[in-house]
Structures are given as structure tokens and as C-alpha cells.
MDAnalysis code that builds the backbone (N, CA, C; Angstrom):
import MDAnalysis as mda
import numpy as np

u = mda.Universe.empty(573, n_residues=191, atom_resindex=np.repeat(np.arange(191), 3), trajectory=True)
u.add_TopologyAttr("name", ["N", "CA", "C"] * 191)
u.add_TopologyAttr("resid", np.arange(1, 192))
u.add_TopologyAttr("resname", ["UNK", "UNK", "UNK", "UNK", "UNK", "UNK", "UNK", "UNK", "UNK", "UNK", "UNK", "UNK", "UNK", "UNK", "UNK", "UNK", "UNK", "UNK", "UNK", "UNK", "UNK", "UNK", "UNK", "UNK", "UNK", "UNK", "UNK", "UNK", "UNK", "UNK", "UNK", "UNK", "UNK", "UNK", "UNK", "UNK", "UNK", "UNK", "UNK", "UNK", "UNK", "UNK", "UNK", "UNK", "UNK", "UNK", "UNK", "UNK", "UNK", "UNK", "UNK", "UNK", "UNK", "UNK", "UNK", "UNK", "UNK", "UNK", "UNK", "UNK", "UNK", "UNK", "UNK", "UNK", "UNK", "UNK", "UNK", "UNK", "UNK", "UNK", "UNK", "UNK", "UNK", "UNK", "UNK", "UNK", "UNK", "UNK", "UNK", "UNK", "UNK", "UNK", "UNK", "UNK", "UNK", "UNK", "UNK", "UNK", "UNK", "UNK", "UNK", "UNK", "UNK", "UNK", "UNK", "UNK", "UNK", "UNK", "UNK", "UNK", "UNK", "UNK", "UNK", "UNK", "UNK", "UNK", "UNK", "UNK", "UNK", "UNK", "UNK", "UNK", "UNK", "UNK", "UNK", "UNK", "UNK", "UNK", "UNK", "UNK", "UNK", "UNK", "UNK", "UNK", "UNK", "UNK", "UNK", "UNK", "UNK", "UNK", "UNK", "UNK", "UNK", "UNK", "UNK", "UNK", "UNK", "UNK", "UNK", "UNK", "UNK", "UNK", "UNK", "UNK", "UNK", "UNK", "UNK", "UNK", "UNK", "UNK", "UNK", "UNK", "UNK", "UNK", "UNK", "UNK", "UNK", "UNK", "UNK", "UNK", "UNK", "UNK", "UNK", "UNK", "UNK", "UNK", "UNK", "UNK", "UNK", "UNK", "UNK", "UNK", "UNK", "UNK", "UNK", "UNK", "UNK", "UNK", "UNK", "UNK", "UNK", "UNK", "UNK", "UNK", "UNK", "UNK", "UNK", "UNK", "UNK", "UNK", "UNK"])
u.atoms.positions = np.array([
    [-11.916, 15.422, -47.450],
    [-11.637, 15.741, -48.823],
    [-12.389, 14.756, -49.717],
    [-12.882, 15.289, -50.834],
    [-13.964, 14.572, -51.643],
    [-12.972, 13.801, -52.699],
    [-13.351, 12.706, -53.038],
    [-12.833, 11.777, -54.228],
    [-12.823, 12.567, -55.408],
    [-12.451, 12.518, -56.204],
    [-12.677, 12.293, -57.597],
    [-13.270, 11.302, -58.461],
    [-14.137, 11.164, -59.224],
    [-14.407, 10.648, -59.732],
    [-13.485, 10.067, -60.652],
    [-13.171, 9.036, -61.019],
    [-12.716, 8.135, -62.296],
    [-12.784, 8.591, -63.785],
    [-12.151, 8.901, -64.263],
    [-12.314, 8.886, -65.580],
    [-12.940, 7.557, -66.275],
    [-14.088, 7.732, -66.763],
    [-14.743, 6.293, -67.406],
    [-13.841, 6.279, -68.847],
    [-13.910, 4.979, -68.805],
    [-13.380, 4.402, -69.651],
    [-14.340, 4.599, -71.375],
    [-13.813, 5.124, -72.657],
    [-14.585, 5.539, -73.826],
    [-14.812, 3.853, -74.356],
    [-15.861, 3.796, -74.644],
    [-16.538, 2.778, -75.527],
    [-15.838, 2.380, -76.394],
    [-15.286, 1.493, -76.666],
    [-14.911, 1.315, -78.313],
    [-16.003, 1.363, -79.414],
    [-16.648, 0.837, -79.049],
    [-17.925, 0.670, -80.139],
    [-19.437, 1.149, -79.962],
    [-19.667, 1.476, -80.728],
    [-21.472, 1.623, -80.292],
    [-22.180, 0.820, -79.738],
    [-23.098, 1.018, -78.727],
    [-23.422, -0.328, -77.798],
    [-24.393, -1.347, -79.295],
    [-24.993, -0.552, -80.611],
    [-25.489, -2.104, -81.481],
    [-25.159, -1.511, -82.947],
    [-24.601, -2.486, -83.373],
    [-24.310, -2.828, -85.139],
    [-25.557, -2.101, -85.786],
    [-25.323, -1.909, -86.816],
    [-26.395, -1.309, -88.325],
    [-26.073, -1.723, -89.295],
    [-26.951, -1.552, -90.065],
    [-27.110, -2.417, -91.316],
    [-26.964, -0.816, -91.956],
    [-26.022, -1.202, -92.824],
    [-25.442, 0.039, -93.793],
    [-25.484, -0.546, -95.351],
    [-25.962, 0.770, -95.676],
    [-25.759, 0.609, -97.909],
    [-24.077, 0.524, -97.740],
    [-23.848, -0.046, -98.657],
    [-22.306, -0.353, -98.755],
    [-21.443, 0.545, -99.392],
    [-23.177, 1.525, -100.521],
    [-22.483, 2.656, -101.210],
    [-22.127, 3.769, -100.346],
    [-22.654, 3.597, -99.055],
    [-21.989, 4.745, -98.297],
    [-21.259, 4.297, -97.032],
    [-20.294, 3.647, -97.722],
    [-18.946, 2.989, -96.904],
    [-18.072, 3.175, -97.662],
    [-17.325, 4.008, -97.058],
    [-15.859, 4.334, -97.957],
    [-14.381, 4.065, -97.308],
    [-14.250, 3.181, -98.436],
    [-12.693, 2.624, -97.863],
    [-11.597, 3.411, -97.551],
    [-10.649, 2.768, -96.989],
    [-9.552, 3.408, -96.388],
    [-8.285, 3.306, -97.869],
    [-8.567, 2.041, -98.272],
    [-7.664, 1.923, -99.000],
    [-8.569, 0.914, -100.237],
    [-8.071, 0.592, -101.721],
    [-8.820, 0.038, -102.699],
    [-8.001, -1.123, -102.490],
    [-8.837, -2.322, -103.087],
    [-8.458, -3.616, -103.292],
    [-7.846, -3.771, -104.410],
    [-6.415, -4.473, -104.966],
    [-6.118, -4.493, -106.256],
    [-6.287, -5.753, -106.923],
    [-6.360, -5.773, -108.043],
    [-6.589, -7.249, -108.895],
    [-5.492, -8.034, -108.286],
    [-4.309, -8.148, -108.164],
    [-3.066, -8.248, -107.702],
    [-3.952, -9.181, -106.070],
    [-4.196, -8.619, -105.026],
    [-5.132, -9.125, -103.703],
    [-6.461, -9.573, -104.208],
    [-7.050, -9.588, -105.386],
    [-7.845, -10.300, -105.890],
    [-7.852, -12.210, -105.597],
    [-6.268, -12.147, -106.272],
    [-6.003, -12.878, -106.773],
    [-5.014, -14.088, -105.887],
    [-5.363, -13.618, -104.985],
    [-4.254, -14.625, -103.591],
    [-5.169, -15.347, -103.107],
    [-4.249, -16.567, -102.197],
    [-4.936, -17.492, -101.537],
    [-6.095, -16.530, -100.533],
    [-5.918, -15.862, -99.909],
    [-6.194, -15.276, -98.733],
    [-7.750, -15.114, -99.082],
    [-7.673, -14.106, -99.995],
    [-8.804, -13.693, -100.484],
    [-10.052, -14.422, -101.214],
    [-9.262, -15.981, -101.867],
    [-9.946, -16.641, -102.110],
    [-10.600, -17.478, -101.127],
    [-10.094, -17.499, -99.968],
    [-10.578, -17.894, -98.417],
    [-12.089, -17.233, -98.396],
    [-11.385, -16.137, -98.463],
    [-12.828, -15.237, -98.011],
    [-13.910, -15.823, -98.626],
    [-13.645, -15.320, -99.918],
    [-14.694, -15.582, -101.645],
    [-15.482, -16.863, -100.505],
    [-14.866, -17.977, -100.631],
    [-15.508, -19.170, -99.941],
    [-16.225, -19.180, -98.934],
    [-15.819, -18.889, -98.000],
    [-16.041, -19.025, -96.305],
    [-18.046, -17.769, -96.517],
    [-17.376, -16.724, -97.083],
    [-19.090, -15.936, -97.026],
    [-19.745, -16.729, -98.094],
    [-18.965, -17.412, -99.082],
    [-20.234, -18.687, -99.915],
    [-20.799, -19.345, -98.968],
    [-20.337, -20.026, -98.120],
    [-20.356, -21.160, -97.514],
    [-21.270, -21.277, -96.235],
    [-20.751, -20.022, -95.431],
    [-21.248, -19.720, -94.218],
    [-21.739, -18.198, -93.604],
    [-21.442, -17.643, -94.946],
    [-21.943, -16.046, -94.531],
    [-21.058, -15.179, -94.097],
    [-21.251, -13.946, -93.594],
    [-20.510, -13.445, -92.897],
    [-20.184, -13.604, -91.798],
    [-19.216, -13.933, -91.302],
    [-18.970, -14.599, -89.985],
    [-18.985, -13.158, -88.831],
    [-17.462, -12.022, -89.543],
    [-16.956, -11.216, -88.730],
    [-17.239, -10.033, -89.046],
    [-18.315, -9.019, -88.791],
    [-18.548, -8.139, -89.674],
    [-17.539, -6.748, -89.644],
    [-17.909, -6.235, -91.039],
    [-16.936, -4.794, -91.233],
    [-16.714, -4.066, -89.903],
    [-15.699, -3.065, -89.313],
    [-15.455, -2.346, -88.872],
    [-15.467, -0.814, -89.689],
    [-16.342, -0.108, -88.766],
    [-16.690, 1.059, -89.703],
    [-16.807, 2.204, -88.501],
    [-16.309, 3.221, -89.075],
    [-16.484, 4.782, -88.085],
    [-17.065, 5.831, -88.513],
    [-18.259, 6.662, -88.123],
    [-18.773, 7.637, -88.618],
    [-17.938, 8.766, -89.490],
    [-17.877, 9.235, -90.906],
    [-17.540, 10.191, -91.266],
    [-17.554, 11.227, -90.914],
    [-16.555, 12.238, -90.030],
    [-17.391, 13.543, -89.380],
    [-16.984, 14.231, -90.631],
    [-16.859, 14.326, -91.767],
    [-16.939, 15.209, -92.999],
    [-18.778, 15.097, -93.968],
    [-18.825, 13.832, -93.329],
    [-20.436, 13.749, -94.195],
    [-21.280, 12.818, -93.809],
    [-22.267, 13.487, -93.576],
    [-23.578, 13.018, -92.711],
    [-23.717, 11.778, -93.132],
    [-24.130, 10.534, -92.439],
    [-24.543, 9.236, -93.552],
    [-23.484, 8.638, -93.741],
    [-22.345, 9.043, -94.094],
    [-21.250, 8.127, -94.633],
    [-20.641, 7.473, -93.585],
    [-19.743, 6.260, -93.921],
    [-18.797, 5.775, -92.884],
    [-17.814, 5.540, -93.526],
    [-16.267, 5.676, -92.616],
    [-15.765, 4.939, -93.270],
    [-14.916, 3.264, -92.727],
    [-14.392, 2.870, -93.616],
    [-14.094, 1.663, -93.391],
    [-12.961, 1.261, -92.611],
    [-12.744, 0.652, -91.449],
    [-11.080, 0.444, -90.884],
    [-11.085, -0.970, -91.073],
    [-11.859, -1.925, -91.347],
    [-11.663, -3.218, -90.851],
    [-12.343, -3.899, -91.780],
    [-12.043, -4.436, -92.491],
    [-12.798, -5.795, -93.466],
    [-12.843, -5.166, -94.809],
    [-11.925, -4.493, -95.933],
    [-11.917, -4.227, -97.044],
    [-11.973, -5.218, -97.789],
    [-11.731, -6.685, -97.769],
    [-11.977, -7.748, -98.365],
    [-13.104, -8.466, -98.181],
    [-13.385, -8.253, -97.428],
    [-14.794, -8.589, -97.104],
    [-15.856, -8.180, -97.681],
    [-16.007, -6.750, -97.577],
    [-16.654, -5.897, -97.899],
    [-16.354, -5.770, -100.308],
    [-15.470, -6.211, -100.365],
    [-14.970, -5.966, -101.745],
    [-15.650, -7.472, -102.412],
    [-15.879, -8.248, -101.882],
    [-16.306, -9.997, -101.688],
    [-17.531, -9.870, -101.867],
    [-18.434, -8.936, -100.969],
    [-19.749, -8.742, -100.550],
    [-20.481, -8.170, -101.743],
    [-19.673, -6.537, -102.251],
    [-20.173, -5.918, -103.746],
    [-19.801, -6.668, -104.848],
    [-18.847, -7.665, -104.957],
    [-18.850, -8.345, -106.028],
    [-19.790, -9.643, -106.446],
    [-20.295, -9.958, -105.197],
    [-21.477, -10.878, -105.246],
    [-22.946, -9.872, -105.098],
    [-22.845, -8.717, -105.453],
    [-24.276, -8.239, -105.606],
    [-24.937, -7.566, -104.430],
    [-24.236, -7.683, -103.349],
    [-24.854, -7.435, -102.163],
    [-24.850, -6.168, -101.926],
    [-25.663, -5.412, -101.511],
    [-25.797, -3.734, -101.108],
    [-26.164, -3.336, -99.358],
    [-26.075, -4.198, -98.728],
    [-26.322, -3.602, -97.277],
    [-25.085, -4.523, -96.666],
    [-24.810, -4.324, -95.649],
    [-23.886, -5.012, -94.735],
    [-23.680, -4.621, -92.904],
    [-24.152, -5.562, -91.780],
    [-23.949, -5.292, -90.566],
    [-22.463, -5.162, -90.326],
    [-22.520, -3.882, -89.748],
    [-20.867, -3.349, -89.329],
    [-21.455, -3.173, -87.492],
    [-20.708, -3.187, -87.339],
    [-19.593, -2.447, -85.862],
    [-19.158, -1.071, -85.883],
    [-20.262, 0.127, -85.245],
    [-19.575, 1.274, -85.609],
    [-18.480, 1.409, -84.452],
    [-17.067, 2.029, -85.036],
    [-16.310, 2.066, -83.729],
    [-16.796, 3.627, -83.712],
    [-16.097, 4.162, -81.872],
    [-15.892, 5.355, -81.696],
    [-14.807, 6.092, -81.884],
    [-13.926, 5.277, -82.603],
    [-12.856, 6.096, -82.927],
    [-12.722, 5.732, -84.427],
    [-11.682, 6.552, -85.106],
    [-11.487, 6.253, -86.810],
    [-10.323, 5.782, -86.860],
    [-9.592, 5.021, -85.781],
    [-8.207, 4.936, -86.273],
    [-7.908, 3.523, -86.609],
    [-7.558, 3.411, -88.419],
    [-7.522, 2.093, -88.664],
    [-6.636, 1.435, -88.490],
    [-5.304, 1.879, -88.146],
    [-4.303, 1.673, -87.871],
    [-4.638, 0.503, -86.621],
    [-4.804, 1.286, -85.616],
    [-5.254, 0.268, -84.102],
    [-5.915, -1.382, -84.529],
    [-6.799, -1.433, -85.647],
    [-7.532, -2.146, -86.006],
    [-6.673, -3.111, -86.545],
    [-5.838, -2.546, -87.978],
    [-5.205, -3.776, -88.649],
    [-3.903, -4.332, -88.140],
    [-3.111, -3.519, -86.986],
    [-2.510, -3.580, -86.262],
    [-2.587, -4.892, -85.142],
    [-3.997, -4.914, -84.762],
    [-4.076, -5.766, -83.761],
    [-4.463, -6.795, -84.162],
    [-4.920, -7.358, -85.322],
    [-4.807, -8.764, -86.143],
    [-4.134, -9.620, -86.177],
    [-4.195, -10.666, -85.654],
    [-3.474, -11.978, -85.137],
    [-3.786, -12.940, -86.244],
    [-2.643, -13.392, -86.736],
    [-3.396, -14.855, -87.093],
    [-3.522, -15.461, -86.056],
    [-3.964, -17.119, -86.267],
    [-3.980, -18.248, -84.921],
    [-3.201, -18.871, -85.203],
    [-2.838, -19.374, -84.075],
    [-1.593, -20.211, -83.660],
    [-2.294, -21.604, -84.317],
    [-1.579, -22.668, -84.288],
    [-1.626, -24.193, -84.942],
    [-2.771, -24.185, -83.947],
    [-2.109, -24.178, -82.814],
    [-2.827, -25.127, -81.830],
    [-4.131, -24.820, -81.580],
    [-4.428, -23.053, -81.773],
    [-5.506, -22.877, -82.182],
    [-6.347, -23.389, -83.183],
    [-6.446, -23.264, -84.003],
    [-7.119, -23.633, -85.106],
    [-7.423, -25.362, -84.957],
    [-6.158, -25.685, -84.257],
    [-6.630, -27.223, -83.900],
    [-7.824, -27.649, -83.262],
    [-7.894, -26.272, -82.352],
    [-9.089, -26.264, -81.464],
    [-10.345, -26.059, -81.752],
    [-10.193, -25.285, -82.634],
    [-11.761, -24.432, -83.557],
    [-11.951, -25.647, -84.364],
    [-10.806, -26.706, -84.878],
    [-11.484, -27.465, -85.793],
    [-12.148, -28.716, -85.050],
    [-11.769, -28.885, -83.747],
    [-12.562, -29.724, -83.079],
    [-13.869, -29.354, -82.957],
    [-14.089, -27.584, -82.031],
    [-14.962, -27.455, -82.088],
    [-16.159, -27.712, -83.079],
    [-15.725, -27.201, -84.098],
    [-16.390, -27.289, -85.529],
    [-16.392, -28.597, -85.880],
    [-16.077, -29.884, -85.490],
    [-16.596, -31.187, -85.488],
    [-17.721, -31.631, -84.797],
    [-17.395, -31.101, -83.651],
    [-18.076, -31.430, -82.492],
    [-19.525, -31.150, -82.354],
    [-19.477, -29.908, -83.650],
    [-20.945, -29.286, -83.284],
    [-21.400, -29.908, -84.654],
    [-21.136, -30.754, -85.547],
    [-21.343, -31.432, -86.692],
    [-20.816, -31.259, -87.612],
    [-20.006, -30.104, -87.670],
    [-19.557, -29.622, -88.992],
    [-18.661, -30.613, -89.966],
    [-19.025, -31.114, -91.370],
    [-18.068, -31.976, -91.583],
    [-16.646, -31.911, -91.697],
    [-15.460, -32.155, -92.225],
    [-14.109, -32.093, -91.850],
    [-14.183, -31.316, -93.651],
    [-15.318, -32.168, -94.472],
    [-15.359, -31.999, -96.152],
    [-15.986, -29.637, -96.015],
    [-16.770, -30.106, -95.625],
    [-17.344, -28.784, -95.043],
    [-16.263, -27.566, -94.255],
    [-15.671, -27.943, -93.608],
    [-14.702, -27.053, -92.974],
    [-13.725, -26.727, -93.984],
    [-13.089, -27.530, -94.837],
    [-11.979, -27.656, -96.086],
    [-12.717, -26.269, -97.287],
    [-14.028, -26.625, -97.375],
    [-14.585, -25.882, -98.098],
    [-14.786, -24.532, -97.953],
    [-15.243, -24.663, -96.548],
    [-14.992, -22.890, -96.318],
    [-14.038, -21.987, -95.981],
    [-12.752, -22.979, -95.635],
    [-11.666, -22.426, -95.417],
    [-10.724, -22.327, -97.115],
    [-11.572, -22.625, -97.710],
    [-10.869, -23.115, -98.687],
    [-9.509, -23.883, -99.077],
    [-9.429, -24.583, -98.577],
    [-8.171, -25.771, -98.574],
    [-8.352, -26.902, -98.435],
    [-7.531, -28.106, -98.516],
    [-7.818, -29.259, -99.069],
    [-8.243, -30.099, -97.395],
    [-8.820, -31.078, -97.749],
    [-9.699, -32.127, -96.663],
    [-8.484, -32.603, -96.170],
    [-6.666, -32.703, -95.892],
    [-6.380, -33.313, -95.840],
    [-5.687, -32.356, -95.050],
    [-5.639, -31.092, -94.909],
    [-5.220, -30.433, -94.142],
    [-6.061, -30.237, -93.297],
    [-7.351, -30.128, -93.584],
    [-8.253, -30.086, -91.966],
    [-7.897, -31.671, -91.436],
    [-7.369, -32.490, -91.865],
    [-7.596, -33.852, -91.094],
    [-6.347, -33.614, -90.299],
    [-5.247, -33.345, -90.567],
    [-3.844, -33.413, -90.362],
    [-4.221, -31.891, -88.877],
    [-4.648, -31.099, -89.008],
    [-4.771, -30.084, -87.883],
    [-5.610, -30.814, -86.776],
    [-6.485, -31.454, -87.125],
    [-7.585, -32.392, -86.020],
    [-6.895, -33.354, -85.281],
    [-5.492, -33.909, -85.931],
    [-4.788, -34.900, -85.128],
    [-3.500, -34.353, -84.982],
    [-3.493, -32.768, -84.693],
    [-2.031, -32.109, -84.624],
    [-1.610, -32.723, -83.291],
    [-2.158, -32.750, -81.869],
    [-2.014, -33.180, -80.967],
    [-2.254, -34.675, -80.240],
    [-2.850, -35.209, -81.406],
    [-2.498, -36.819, -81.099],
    [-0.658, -37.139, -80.694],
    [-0.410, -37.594, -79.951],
    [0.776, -38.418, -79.132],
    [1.658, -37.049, -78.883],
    [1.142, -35.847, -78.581],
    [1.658, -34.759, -77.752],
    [1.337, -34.657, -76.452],
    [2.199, -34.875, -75.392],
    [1.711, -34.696, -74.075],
    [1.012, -33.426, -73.759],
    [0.065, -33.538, -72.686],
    [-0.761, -32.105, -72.477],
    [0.201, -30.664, -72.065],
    [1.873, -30.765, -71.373],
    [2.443, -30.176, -70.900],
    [3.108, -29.377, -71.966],
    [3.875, -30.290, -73.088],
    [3.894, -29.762, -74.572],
    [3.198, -28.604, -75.099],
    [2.093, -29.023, -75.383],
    [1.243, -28.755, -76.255],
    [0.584, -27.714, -75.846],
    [0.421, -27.647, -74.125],
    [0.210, -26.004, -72.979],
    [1.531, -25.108, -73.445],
    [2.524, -25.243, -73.480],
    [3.691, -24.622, -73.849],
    [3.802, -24.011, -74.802],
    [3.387, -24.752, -75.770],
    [2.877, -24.222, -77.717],
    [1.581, -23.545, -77.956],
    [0.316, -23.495, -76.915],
    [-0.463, -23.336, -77.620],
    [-0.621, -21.946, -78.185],
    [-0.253, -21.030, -77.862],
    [-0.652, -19.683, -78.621],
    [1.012, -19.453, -79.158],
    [1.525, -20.219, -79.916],
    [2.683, -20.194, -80.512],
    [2.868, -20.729, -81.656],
    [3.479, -20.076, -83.103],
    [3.433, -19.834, -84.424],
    [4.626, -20.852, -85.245],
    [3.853, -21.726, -85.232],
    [4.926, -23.266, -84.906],
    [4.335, -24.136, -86.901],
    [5.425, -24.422, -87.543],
    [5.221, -24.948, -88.137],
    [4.877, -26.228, -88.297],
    [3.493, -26.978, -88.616],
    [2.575, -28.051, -88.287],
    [3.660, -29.354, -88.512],
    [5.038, -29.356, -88.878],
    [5.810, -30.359, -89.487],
    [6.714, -30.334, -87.801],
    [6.467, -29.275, -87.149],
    [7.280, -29.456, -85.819],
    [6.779, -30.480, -85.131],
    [5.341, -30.622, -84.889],
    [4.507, -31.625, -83.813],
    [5.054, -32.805, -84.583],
    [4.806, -33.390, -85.745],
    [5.544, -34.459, -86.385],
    [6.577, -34.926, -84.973],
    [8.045, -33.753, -85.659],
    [8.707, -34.465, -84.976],
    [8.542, -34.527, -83.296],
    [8.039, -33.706, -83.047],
    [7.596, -33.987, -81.472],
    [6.831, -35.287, -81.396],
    [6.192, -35.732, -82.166],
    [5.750, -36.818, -81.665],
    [6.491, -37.998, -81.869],
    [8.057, -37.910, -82.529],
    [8.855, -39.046, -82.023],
    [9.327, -38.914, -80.632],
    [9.116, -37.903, -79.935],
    [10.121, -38.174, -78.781],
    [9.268, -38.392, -77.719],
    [9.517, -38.741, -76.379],
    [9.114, -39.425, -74.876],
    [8.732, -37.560, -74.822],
    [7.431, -38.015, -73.462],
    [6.521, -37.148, -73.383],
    [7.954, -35.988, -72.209],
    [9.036, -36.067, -72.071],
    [9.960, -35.550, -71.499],
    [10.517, -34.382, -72.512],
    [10.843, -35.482, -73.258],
    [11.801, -34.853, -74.177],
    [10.880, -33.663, -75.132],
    [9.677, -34.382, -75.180],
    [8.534, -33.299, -75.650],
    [8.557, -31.876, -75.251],
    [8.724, -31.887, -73.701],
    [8.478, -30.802, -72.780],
    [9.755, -30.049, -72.893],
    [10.517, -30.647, -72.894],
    [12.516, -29.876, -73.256],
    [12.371, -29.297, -74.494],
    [11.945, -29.734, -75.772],
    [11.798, -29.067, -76.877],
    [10.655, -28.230, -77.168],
    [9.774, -28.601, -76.250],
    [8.873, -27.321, -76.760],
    [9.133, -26.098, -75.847],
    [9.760, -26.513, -74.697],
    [10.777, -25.311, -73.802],
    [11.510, -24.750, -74.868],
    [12.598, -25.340, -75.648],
    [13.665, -24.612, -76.295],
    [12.630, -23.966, -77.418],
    [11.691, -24.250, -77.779],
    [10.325, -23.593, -79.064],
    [10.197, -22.408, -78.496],
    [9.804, -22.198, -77.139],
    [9.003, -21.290, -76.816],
    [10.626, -20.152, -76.491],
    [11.744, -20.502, -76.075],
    [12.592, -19.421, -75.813],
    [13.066, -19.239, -76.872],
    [12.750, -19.721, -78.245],
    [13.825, -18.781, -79.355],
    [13.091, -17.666, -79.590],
])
């Protein structure tokens, strides 16, 4: 008796990015003065001053009109991009249109993350003044994330790392013996 073949698995994406007019990218949803006007967005504003586009749009072919796409992923981005003048933008075409899946699966990072990216981003020269800038926030919070894990034992801090921990917790973790560390970031991780 003969096998069957496998169902292959569908692409998410087109195997390469394009450079698209932006006038024929149509959003899912409009940006309001209101999201103008938040920290978040002023992140953005910065970070593509600073360093460009890092993460580009997510976009899916229109099957209503030839040429067009529309948008599942980066409306702020993309709203950032036409307000500074810009008319083309490298997207990610997906093979599917569902934006839902997209904004759905958006994570922020954990502390301990970002602790990590900001090493990295030392490491490779980036200044601490420089990182503040494109993240837009103050030099004193990138310093304070760079030494989140100073006097945290490694067992701790494995326990926490992809966990949504307020940066004033490690504080007090770092009064206690590298024991007592491991007991409380146990009781962190089971609430």
C-alpha cells in the first residue's frame, strides 16, 4: 500500500519583501490624534528617527484590487513613515489576510529581556545615551535595565526570564541570599 503524501505546510509569507507606494497600502483600521499622542507612539516617532525601520509593515495582497495591499501589521509605523514624507516602504507580504493572527500574537518583552537586548546593544557599541534616545526614554532607565540582574543569582533570574515582572521586584530580590532568591522567584512564577 502506497503512502500518502504529507500535506505541506502553507508559507506564511512570500519567500522576499517589496518595496511598496504606501498610497497603495490600505489600512485595516485609521490612527487617531488620541494614539497620536501616547508614549507608545512617540517611541516609534523616535526609534525610525534614530535608527530606521527596524520591523517592517505586514501587508497581504488585496484580492478585490490589483496592486493594492492591505495592511495587518505596523499601522503606526506606517502612519510615522507618511507623516515624515516618505512614499515607499519594505513590507512582508503575508499569505494570508488575517490581521487578527498578527496583532494577536504580539508580545511585549519581558524585563529580563530587554535587559538582554540592552546588553546586546552595548556590546556592539551602542551608547546607553543612544539607546534612551531611540527608545525614547530617559538614560536612567536604560542604566537601571543594564544592571537589572546585578546581585541576582543565575537560578533566579532563569526562573523570571520570559516573565512580566515589575523592575522594582529585582530591587527587592536583591536583598535576599541567592536561596531565598530562588523561593521567591518560585512563588513569582506560580501566581
Amino acid at each position: 500500500m502506497a503512502l500518502r503524501p504529507l500535506n505541506a505546510v502553507k508559507r506564511g509569507f512570500e519567500d522576499t519583501g517589496r518595496r511598496i507606494a504606501i498610497s497603495d497600502i490600505r489600512p485595516l483600521r485609521l490612527v487617531s490624534d488620541a494614539v497620536r499622542n501616547t508614549p507608545k507612539y512617540a517611541q516609534i516617532v523616535t526609534s525610525i528617527r534614530e535608527v530606521g525601520l527596524v520591523e517592517p509593515p505586514i501587508v497581504a495582497r488585496d484580492g478585490s484590487e490589483r496592486g493594492k495591499y492591505l495592511l495587518l501589521d505596523g499601522h503606526l509605523r506606517i502612519d510615522v513613515l507618511k507623516a515624515n514624507g516618505a512614499t515607499e516602504v519594505d513590507c512582508l507580504i503575508s499569505t494570508d489576510d488575517e490581521a487578527f493572527t498578527y496583532n494577536k500574537r504580539v508580545n511585549r518583552l519581558a524585563i529580563i529581556q530587554e535587559h538582554r537586548m540592552i546588553l546586546k546593544a552595548i556590546e556592539r557599541g551602542v551608547s546607553e545615551e543612544r539607546i534612551a534616545k531611540a527608545l525614547n526614554v530617559d538614560v536612567g532607565s536604560i542604566k537601571r535595565k543594564r544592571r537589572l540582574l546585578d546581585g541576582i543569582c543565575p537560578e533566579a533570574a532563569d526562573l523570571l526570564r520570559d516573565k512580566h515582572i515589575a523592575i522594582q521586584a529585582f530591587t527587592e530580590l536583591k536583598k535576599l541570599a541567592p536561596l531565598r532568591q530562588i523561593e521567591a522567584a518560585e512563588l513569582m512564577v506560580a501566581m
